[in-house]
C-alpha positions in Angstrom: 0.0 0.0 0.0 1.4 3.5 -1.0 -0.1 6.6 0.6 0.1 9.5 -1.9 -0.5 13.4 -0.9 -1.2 15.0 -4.5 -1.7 18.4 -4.5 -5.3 19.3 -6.8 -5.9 22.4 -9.0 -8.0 24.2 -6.3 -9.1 26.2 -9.6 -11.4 23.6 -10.6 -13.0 23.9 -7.5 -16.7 25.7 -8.8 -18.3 27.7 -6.1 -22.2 27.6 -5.9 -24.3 30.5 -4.5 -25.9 29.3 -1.6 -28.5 32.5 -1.0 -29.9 33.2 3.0 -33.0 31.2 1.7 -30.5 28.6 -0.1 -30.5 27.4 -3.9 -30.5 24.7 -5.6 -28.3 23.8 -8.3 -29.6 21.5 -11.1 -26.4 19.4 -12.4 -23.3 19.0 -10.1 -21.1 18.5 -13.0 -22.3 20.8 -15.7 -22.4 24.6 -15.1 -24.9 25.4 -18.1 -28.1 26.6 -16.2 -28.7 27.3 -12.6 -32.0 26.8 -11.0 -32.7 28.7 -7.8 -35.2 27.2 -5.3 -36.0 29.8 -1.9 -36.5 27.5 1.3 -37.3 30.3 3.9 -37.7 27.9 6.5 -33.6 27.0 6.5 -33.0 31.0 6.7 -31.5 30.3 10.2 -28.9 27.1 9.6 -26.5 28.9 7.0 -24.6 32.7 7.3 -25.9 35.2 4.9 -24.9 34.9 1.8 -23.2 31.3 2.4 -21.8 29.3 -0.6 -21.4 25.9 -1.4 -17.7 25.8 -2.4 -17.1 21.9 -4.1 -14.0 21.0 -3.8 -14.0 17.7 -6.2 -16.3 16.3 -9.0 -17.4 13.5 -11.3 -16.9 10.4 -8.8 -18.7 7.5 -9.1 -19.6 7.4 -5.5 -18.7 10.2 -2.6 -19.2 9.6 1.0 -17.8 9.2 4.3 -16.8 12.7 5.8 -14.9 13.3 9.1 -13.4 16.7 10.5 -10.8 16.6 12.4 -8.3 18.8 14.0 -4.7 18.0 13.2 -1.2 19.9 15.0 -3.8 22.9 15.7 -5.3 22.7 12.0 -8.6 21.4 11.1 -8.9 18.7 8.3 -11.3 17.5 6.3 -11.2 13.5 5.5 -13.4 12.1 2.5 -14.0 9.5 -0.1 -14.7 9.0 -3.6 -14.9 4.8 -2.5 -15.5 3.9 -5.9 -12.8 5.9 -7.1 -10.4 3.4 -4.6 -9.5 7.0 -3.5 -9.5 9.3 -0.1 -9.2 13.1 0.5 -7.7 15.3 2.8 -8.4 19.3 2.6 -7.7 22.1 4.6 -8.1 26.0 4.1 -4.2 26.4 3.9 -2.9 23.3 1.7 -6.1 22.6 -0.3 -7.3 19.9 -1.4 -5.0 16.7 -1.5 -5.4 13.0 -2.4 -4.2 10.4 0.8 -4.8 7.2 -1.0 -5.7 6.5 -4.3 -5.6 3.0 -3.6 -8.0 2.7 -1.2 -10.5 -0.8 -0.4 -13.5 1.5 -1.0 -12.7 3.1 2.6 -15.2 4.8 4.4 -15.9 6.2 7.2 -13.0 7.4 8.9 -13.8 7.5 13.0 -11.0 8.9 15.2 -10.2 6.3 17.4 -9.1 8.7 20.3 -5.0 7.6 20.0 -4.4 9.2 16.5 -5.7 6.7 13.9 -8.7 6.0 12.7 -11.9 3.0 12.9 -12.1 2.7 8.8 -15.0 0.4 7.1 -13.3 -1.1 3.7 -16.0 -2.2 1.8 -14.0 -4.2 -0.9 -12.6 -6.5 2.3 -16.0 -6.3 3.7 -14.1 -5.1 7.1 -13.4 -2.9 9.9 -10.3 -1.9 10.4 -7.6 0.6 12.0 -5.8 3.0 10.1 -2.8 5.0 11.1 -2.3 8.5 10.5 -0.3 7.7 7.6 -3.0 6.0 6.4 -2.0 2.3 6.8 -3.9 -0.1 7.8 -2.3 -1.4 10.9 -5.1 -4.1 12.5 -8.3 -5.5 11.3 -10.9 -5.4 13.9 -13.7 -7.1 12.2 -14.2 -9.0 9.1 -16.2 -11.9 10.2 -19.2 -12.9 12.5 -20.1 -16.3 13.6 -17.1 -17.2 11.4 -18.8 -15.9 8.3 -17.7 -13.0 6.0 -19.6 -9.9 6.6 -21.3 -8.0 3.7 -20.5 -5.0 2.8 -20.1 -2.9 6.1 -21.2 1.0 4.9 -21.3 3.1 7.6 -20.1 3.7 11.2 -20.3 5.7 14.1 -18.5 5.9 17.8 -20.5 5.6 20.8 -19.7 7.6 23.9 -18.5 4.5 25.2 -15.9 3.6 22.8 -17.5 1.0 21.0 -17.8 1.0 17.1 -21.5 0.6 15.7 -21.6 -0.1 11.9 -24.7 -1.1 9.1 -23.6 -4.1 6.6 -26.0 -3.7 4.0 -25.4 -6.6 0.8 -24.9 -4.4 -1.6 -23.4 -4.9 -4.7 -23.4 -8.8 -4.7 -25.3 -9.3 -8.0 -22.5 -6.7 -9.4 -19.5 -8.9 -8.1 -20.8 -12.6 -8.9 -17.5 -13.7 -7.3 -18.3 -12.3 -3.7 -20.2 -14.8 -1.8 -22.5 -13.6 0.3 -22.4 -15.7 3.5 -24.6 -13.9 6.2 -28.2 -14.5 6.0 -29.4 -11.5 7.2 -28.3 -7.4 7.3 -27.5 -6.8 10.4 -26.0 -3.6 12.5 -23.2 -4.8 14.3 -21.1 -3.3 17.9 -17.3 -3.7 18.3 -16.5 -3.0 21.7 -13.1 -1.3 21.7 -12.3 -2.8 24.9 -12.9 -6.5 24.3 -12.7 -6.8 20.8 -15.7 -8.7 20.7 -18.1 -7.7 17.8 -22.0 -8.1 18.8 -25.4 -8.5 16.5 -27.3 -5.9 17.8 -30.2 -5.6 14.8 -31.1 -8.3 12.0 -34.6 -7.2 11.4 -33.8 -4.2 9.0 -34.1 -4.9 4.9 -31.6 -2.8 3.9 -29.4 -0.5 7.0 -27.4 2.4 6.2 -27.2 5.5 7.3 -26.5 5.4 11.4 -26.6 8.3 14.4 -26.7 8.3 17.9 -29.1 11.0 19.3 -26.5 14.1 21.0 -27.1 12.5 24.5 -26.2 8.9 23.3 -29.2 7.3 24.5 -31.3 6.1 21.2 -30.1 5.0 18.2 -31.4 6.0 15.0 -30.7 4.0 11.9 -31.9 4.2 7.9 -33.6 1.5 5.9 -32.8 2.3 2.5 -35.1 -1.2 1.4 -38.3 0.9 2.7 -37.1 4.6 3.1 -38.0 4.4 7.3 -36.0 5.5 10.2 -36.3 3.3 13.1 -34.8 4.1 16.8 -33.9 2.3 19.8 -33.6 2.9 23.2 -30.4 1.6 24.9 -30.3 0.6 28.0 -27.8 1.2 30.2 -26.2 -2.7 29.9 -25.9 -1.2 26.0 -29.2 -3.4 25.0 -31.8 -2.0 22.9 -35.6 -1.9 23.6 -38.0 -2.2 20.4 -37.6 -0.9 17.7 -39.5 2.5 17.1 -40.8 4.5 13.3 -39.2 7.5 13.9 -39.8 8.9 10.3 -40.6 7.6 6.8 -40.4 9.5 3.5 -41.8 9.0 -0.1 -38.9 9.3 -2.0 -36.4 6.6 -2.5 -32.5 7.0 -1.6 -32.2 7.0 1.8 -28.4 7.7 2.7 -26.7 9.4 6.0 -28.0 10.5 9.0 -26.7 13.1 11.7 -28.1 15.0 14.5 -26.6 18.5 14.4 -26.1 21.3 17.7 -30.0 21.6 17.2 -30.7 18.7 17.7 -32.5 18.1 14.1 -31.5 15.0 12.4 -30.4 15.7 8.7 -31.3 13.1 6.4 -30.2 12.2 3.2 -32.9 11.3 0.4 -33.2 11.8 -3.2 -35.2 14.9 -2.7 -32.0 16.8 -0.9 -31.1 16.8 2.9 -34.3 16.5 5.0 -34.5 18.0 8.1 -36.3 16.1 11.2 -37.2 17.5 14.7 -36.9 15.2 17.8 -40.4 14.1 17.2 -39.9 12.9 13.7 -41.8 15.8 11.7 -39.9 17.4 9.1 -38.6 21.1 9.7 -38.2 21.2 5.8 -35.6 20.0 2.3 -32.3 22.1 2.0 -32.4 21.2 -2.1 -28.8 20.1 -2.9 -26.5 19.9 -5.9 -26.9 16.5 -6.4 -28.1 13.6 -4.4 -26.4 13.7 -0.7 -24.8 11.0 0.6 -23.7 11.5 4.1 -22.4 15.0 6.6 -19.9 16.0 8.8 -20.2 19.0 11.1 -16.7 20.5 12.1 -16.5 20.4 15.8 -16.8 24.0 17.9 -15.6 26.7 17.7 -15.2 26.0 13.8 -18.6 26.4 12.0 -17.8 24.5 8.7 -20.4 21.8 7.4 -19.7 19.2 4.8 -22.2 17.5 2.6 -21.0 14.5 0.2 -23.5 13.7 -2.9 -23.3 10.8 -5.0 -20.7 12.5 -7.7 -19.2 15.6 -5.4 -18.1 17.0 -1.9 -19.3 20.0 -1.0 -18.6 22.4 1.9 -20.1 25.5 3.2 -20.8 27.7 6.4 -23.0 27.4 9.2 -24.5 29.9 11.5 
């Protein structure tokens, strides 16, 4: 494996005017017409006069964003998975690849020691990764002795422990993985034992995966049926019955993240749905393309970052 730090044009980088009321862009890729779409309601998440700024295009895939704050700098950490590649950007050096060799990596959790819990989805893993960007230990690639699917996405709990979705995807795609698990479960590596636990195997198709801000429900995405379900943990880490939290019309549900609010943004095919703590919608922030996933830059920094399915974009919150 070869890291590689490759310093990108940050003049291709296309900045989209994101009004007070925000707009909506109609092709991520093409710059021929601009649609604008007021959401009043959203006035109060974004700074006046906030723009998206994209800082890379034209990926097959885009998810998987992570702020952190390295030697007194924050970074940004991304993927284009399908791409096999991995971003790092900052406002002084840019935009830079890390790998472009990468297992379809996603997901890249600070582990609290200075590497990262990583979720390669061509090993069908979870795994550490060094600063460097090596992969220095796999935690998880089987359960019950069988090969997971395709774990997606993945979250830290207060407690340490590493909470991932393994959705099948992409089996009738690659005839020559071999799907051994029966079911799609959500799955928790406990940091401290190693021990990695079935924690839900009812769900058609998990993805997207939050903890609410106090870490006491658990909120995941079934992309099979476009429903968010929750869970009440107990304090033994168990989970009480499943609960609908919120279901939408539209297909393409994606990531999930509470932000300071406590609104859960949601990722669908009609933009990034916003949800109160009582499941009604707050409103649609209309995006560039179809989001994928966020990451909100931890205080005192204000930065958001919303991956689509071809793009990464970033812009400013209040």
């Amino acid at each position: 494996m070869t890291a590689v730090m490759r310093k990108i044009n940050r003049g291709s980088s296309r900045a989209v005017v994101l009004e007070l009321v925000m707009m909506c862009l109609c092709s991520a890729v093409s710059a021929a017409e601009v649609v604008t779409e007021p959401i009043s309601v959203l006035a109060d998440i974004f700074v006046p006069a906030a723009q998206w700024q994209q800082l890379s295009k034209g990926h097959v895939g885009c998810e998987g964003p992570q702020w952190v704050v390295e030697n007194n700098e924050l970074t940004l950490i991304y993927a284009a998975h399908h791409d096999h590649l991995v971003y790092r950007w900052t406002e002084k050096s840019g935009l830079n690849i890390w790998r472009n060799d990468s297992p379809e990596a996603t997901s890249f959790r600070p582990d609290g020691h200075g590497s990262y819990y990583v979720v390669e989805q061509t090993n069908r893993r979870l795994v550490r990764w060094n600063a460097r960007g090596d992969m220095t230990e796999v935690l998880a690639d089987r359960f019950e002795g069988k090969l997971l699917n395709r774990p997606n996405d993945a979250i830290v709990h207060g407690d340490g422990s590493v909470w991932f979705t393994d959705p099948d995807y992409l089996f009738k795609q690659r005839p020559q993985d071999i799907k051994e698990l029966d079911r799609q479960c959500v799955f928790r590596w406990s940091s401290t034992s190693g021990i990695l636990s079935k924690m839900v195997d009812d769900l058609h198709l998990p993805n997207g995966i939050a903890f609410s801000p106090d870490g006491h429900w658990l909120y995941i995405g079934d992309s099979a049926n476009s429903t968010i379900y929750r869970w009440l943990m107990g304090d033994d880490g168990q989970l009480s019955e499943r609960i609908v939290f919120a279901t939408f019309p539209e297909k393409g549900l994606d990531g999930l993240l509470f932000d300071s609010g406590s609104r859960l943004w949601c990722a669908t095919h009609a933009g990034i749905q916003l949800i109160d703590s009582d499941g009604k919608r707050q409103g649609v922030i209309k995006t560039p393309s179809k989001p994928t996933a966020f990451a909100f830059a931890p205080a005192p920094y204000r930065w958001v970052c919303v991956t689509m399915r071809d793009a990464c974009y970033i812009t400013n919150l209040r």
